[in-house]
N, C-alpha and C positions, 0 to 999 in steps of 0.2 A: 542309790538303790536301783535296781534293776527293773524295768519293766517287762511283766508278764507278758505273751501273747494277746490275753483277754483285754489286757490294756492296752495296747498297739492297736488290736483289730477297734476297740469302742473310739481311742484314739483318733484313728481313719476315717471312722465314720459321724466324728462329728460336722465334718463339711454337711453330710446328708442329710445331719438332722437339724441341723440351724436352715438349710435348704427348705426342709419339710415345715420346718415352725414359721416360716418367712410367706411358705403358699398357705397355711392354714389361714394365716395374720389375714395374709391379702385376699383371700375368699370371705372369711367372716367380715371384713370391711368394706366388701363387695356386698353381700348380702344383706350389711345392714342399712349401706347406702341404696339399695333397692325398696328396700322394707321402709326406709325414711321416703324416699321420694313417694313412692307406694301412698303410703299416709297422708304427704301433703296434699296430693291431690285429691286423695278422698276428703281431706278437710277443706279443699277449696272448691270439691263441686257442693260439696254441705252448704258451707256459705255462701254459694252463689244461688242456690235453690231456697234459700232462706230468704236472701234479698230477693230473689223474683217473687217467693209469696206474699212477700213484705209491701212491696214496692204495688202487685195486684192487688192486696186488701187496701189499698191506700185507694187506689183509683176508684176501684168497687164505690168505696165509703163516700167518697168527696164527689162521686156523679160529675163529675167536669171534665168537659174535652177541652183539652190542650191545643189541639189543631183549631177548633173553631173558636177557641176564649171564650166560653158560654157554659153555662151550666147547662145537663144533656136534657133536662124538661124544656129548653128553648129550643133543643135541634129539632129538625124536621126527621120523620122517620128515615126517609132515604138517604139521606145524608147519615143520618147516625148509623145507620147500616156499615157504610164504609168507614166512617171515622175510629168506632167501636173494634173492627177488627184492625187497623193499623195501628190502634193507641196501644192496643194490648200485646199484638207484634213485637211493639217497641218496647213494652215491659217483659216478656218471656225472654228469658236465656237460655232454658233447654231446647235442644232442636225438636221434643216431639211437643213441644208445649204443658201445660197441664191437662190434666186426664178431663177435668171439667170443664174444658172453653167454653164448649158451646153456652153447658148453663149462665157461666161467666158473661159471653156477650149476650144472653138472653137477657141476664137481669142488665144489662147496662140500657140497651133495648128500649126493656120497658119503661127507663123511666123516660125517654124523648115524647116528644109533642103526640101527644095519640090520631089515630088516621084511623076512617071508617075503610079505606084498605086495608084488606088482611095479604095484599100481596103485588107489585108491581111489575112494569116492564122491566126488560133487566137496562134498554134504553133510559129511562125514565130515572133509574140509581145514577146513571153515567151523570146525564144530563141535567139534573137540577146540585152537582158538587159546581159551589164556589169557586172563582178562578181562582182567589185567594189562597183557597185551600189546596192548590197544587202548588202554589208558592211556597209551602211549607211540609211538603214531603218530595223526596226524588223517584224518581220511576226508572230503575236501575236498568240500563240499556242489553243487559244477557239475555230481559223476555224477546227482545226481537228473533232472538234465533230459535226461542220453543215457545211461542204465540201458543201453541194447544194447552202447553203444560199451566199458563197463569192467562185462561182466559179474562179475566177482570181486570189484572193490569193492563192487558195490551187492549182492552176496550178505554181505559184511563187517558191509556199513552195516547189511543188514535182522536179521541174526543181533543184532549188537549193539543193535540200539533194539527188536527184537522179545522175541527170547532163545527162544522155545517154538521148540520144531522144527517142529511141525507150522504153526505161523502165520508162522515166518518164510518157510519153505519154499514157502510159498503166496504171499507177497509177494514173494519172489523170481522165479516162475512168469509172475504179474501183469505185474512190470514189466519182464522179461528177454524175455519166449515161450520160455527155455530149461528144461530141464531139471533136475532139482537131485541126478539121484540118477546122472548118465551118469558112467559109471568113468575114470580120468586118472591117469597116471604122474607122479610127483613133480616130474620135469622139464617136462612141459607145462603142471601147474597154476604152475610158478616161471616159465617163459616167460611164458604168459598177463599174468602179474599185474604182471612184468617189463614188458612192453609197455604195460599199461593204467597204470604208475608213469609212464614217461615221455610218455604221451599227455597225463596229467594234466598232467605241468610247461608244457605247450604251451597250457591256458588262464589259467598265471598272470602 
């Protein structure tokens, strides 16, 4: 049997349409591999926002710092100051934190040893942490290059490789222009240091 024109011409252009079926295939497969990956990650910052809230009401509840082995009604105000904002550091995995830190290290705060101070030197934070207790956190070496941007680390650093008050005091002045002796309520030095933790995680 003879074939028509209309069948030669449909003929010929079966190359173009197995061509066109072949690019739809591979864009829809493209798309839904986007749409898949798309999803996982929405489902794995879920669960990871899940575990940082998990892992926060865990610490909230059990009032216990890890860095000092104590329960935080035995910490000293000043000390829990900074313990409070590095424990909570180490629980946050979103880079902005949660929206409630402060309250967060408020109430962790209030449960440590009560002080007729409502507010200290910011020397006096530096100076009464345990040597111990820098044996159990590192002091990541990038603040040497922006000393302004994590003023309380690089008072940490300079107290710990200095140790004399008056010389580290001085090196702290040097590479801050701040001040060492300006007065701070338990919760703004926990905020501060709270901030300057997760600025840190943003250059590793």
């Amino acid at each position: 049997e003879n074939l028509s024109e209309d069948d030669l011409t449909d003929a010929e252009n079966i190359p173009n349409i197995l061509v066109s079926i072949s690019s739809e295939k591979d864009s829809f497969i493209t798309e839904l591999s986007k749409n898949f990956h798309s999803n996982i990650v929405r489902m794995n910052q879920k669960i990871e926002f899940l575990q940082e809230e998990s892992n926060i009401l865990w610490w909230l509840v059990g009032e216990y710092s890890n860095l000092m082995n104590e329960h935080y009604s035995s910490v000293e105000k000043p000390i829990a100051a900074i313990t409070t904002a590095l424990e909570l550091s180490e629980l946050t995995i979103s880079s902005l934190g949660p929206a409630s830190s402060s309250q967060l290290l408020y109430k962790v705060l209030n449960v440590s040893k009560k002080s007729r101070k409502a507010k200290f030197k910011f020397n006096e934070y530096i100076e009464n942490i345990p040597t111990l207790l820098f044996e159990r956190f590192a002091i990541d070496p990038v603040i040497e290059q922006y000393n302004f941007m994590f003023p309380v680390y690089t008072a940490l650093k300079k107290y710990y490789e200095i140790g004399n008050e008056l010389a580290w005091c001085k090196a702290f002045r040097t590479a801050t222009g701040l001040s060492d002796d300006i007065e701070l309520s338990p919760i703004d030095l926990s905020t501060q240091l709270y901030r300057e933790s997760l600025l840190l995680k943003c250059f590793k």
